[in-house]
C-alpha positions, 0 to 999 in steps of 0.5 A: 293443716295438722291438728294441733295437740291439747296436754290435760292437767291435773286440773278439770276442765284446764288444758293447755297448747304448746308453741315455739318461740325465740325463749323456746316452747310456751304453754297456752292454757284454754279453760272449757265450762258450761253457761246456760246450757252452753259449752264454752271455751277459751283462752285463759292465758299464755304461761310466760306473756300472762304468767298463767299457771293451771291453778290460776286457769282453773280459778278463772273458770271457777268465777266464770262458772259462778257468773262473777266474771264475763266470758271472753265472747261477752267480754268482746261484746260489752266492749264492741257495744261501749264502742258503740255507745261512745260513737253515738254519744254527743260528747261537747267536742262533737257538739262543738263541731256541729255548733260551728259548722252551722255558724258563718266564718266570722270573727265571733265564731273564731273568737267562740273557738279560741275560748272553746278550745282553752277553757271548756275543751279540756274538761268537758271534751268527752261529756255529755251535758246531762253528765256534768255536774254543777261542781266542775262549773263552779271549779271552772268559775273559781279557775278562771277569774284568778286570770281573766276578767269576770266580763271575759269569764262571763263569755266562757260560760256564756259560750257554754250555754250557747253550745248546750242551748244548740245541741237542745234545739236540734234534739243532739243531746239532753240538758243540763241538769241544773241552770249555770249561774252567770257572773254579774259583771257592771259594763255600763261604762260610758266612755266620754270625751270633755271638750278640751280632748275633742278637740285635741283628737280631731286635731290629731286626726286632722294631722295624721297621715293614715287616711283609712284610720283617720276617717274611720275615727271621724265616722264613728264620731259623725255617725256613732256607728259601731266598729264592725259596721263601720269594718263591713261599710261598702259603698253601695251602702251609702245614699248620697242623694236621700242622705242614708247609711243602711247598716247591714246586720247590726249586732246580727239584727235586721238591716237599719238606716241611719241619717247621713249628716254633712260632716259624715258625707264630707268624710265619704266624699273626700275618702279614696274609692278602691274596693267595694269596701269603703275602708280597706287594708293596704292588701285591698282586703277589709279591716278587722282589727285597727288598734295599731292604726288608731293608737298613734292617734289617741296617743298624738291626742294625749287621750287616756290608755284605757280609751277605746278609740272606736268604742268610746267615740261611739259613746262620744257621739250618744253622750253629746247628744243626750246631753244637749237636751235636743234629742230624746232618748227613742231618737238617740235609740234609733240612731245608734241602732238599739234593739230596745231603750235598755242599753240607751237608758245609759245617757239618760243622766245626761239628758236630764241634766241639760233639761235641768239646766234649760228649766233653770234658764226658763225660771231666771228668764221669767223672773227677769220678765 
């Protein structure tokens, strides 16, 4: 291979190779210094692709030389080391991945990456957690109520600290430097059936045709189960003879039983048995979502829009207890599967007020003595 000819300039230490191409012949300029005892050389730039002349060659090898510039092979190596760096980082995009894997498919998990890629991908996909700083969290605060209610901007954020509590206990990444400061969001809303709607709703249910929703109304009635458990009921579940329904996992606890009353055992025996599940899709498969199915219903029942039709005949069944004066609030607890008092503390009003009135009737019956 021919040795390839180097042209001096009126430059020290500035040289340069001529090439061909389709403009004709180009000019490739190379500089040569010393760094550390170490003779260096290399390309400064091409004449036409980099409009490099000799003078501006030789003031790149005047910065060089002075240490105020990195030589290309540096250059080369920063680089490849930042690469480096970068893949090893555990940036929110590759903790959320980790974080999902170790999750199980469910509706939560989806809905957690719905929220993930919308709100907290786009600003913090390449971050670290110890690189955020407290004013992109109170941007994204301020961001998100202008469209989305505090209890769905609480779960935003809440989703964050999930991630970050994550990635802390598998040693992936470092902490947050500073506490993330929840929205406060008022969710005790106990939704409630008066007389005269309950029974306008069981008649409903009565004359509806879709068997699966209309069971699945009347069961959430009898038992106050919550929708999920009532979506995951199969029927190797239920213990007709001893008269239980173990709950699986409620609210990813450990596995309950709760009572089988007659009304909820009649709902179970006259219901159709076609898949281990007790309530299935017309596909076979099991329920995750049934508002269209229920809507006709609560509609038919002339019941408020805002009434969540599963939801709030849970809360049904815990208010017309507690408000009977006949069940304590540690047995209400336990039927509607609980983990502590805090959350069943809601009916407490009601169950003093049916006391209030028993007192009442005690006093007038003794007086009338």
């Amino acid at each position: 291979m021919p040795k390839i000819k180097r042209y001096k300039t009126n430059y020290p230490g500035v040289f340069y190779i001529e090439t061909k191409n389709l403009k004709g012949k180009e000019r490739t300029y190379y500089i040569r210094y010393r760094r550390k005892g170490n003779l260096i050389e290399e390309k400064a730039g091409r004449q036409y692709q980099d409009d490099m002349s000799p003078a501006k060659a030789a003031k790149i090898r005047g910065i060089r030389i002075d240490g105020e510039d990195l030589s290309n092979n540096e250059k080369r190596k920063r680089l490849k080391a930042e690469k480096i760096a970068e893949a090893g980082k555990m940036t929110f995009a590759r903790l959320w991945k980790e974080y999902e894997t170790n999750k199980p498919d469910s509706k939560a998990i989806k809905t957690d990456k719905g929220r993930f890629e919308k709100y907290l991908l786009p600003i913090f996909e390449n971050k670290e957690p110890h690189e955020i700083i407290p004013l992109e969290v109170d941007r994204l605060r301020v961001t998100l109520l202008k469209t989305l209610k505090p209890q769905s901007v609480k779960h935003v954020l809440a989703l964050l600290k999930r991630i970050v509590n994550f990635g802390i206990s598998r040693q992936l990444c470092q902490n947050i430097n500073f506490k993330i400061e929840m929205i406060k969001v008022d969710n005790k809303i106990t939704e409630d059936l008066n007389h005269e709607q309950l029974q306008k709703l069981l008649i409903a249910i009565d004359n509806s045709e879709d068997i699966e929703a209309a069971n699945i109304m009347k069961l959430a009635l009898f038992t106050g189960m919550r929708r999920g458990e009532i979506f995951k009921l199969k029927w190797d579940d239920i213990d007709f003879d001893r008269r239980f329904i173990t709950i699986r996992n409620p609210k990813g606890g450990a596995s309950e039983k709760i009572p089988l009353n007659d009304q909820a055992q009649q709902v179970l025996e006259n219901h159709p048995r076609t898949s281990d599940n007790v309530f299935v899709r017309s596909d076979g498969k099991p329920f995750t979502d049934i508002r269209r199915r229920v809507n006709p219903i609560k509609q038919a029942a002339g019941l408020p829009d805002n009434f969540r039709a599963l939801h709030g005949l849970r809360h049904t069944f815990a208010s017309i207890l507690a408000s009977s004066g006949k069940v304590d609030l540690y047995t209400l607890q336990k039927l509607l599967t609980h983990k502590s008092p805090v959350m069943t503390q809601r009916y407490a009003h009601l169950r003093d007020d049916a006391l209030k009135k028993a007192a009442d009737i005690a006093g007038k019956l003794i007086i009338a003595a």
